[in-house]
C-alpha positions in Angstrom: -13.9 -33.7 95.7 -14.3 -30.2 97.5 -12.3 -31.3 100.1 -9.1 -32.8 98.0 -9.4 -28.9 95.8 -9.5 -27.0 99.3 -6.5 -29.2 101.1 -3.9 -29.4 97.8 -2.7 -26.2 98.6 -1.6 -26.7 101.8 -0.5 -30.4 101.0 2.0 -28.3 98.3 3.0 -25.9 100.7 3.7 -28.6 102.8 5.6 -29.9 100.3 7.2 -26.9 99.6 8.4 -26.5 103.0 10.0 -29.9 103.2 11.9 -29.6 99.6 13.4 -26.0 101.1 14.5 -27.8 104.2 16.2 -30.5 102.1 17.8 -27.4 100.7 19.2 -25.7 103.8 19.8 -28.8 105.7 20.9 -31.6 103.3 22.5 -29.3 100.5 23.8 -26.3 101.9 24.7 -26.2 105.7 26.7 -29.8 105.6 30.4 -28.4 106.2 32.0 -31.6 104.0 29.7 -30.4 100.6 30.8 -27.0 101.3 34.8 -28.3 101.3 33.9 -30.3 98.3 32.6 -27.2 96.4 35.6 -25.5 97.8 38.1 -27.5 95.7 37.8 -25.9 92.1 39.3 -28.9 90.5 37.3 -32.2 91.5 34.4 -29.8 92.4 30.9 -32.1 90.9 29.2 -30.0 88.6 25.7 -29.5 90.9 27.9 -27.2 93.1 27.3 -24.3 90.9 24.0 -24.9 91.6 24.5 -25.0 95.3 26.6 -22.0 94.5 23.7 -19.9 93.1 21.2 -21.0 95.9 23.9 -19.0 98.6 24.8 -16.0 96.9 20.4 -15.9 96.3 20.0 -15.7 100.7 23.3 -13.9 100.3 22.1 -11.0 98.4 18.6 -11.1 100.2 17.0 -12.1 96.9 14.5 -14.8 98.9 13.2 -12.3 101.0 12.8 -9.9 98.0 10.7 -12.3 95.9 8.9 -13.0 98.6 7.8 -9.9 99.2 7.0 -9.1 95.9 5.0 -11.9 96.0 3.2 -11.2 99.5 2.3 -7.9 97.4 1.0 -9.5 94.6 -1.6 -11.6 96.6 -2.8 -8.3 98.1 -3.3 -6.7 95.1 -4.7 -9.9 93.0 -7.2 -12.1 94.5 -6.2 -15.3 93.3 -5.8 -18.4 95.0 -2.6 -18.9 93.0 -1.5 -15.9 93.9 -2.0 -16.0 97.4 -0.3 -20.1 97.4 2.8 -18.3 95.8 3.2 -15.7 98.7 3.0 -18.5 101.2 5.3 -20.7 98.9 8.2 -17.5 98.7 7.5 -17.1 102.7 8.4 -20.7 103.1 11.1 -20.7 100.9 12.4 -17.3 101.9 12.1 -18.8 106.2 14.0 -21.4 105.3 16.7 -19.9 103.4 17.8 -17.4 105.8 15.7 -14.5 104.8 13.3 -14.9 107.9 11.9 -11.2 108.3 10.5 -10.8 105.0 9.6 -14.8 104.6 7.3 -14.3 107.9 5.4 -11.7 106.5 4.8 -12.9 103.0 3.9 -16.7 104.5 1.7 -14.6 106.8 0.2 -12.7 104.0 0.0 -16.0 102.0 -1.6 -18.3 103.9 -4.3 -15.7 105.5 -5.3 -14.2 101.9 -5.2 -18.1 100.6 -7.9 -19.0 103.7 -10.1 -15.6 103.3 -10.3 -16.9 99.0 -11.5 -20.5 100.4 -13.9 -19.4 102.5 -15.5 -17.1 100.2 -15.8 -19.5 97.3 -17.0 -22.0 99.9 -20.8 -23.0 99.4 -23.7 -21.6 100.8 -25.2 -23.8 104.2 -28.8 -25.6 103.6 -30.2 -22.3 104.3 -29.0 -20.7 101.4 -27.0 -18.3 103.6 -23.2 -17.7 103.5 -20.9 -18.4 106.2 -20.7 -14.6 106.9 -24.6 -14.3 107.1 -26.8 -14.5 110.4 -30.1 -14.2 111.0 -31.7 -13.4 114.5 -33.9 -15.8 116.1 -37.6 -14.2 115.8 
């Protein structure tokens, strides 16, 4: 059980990571949907959609949220906080905001690791991780 709570994160950001390629790759960069959105009067409805997601990378609003995000996790020590900052990072990476998705995926994922570790349980000793003892 401790080991499917500490692993679901990254499993989601995993998942995360694969839906924003789908994204970039499969919905955005294909040149025949973008001549299909281009024509205003057989245009399928989802392209204001796709519409939305380009002028978001566009106007650097990936990178933005990400940051915001990478700041929340520093300020609240959360887990969900720090799996949104790695989330926006991922999402900001793929979408063309690289600079600010790097840092807040950075920020994410090492803030998300330091909160496992220190909810992790003590050893048979009854000492934390962080704890040593010399030898006498």
């Amino acid at each position: 059980m401790n080991f499917l709570r500490l692993s679901l994160p990254w499993l989601l950001l995993a998942l995360i990571a694969a839906l924003a390629a789908w994204i970039r790759y499969g919905l955005i960069e294909p040149a025949a949907i973008g001549h299909l959105c281009e024509a205003a009067a057989t245009a399928p409805a989802w392209c204001q959609g796709r519409q939305m997601l380009v002028l978001g990378f566009l106007g650097y609003g990936y990178g933005w949220a990400a940051l915001a995000f990478a700041a929340l996790a520093l300020v609240w020590k959360h887990p969900a906080s720090a799996w949104l900052a790695a989330a926006g990072g991922v999402l900001a990476l793929q979408l063309y905001c690289f600079e600010a998705g790097a840092f807040a995926l950075l920020v994410g994922c090492l803030r998300l690791i330091r909160l496992q570790a220190d909810a992790a349980p003590a050893d048979e000793d009854g000492n934390g991780d962080r704890q040593v003892q010399t030898q006498p």
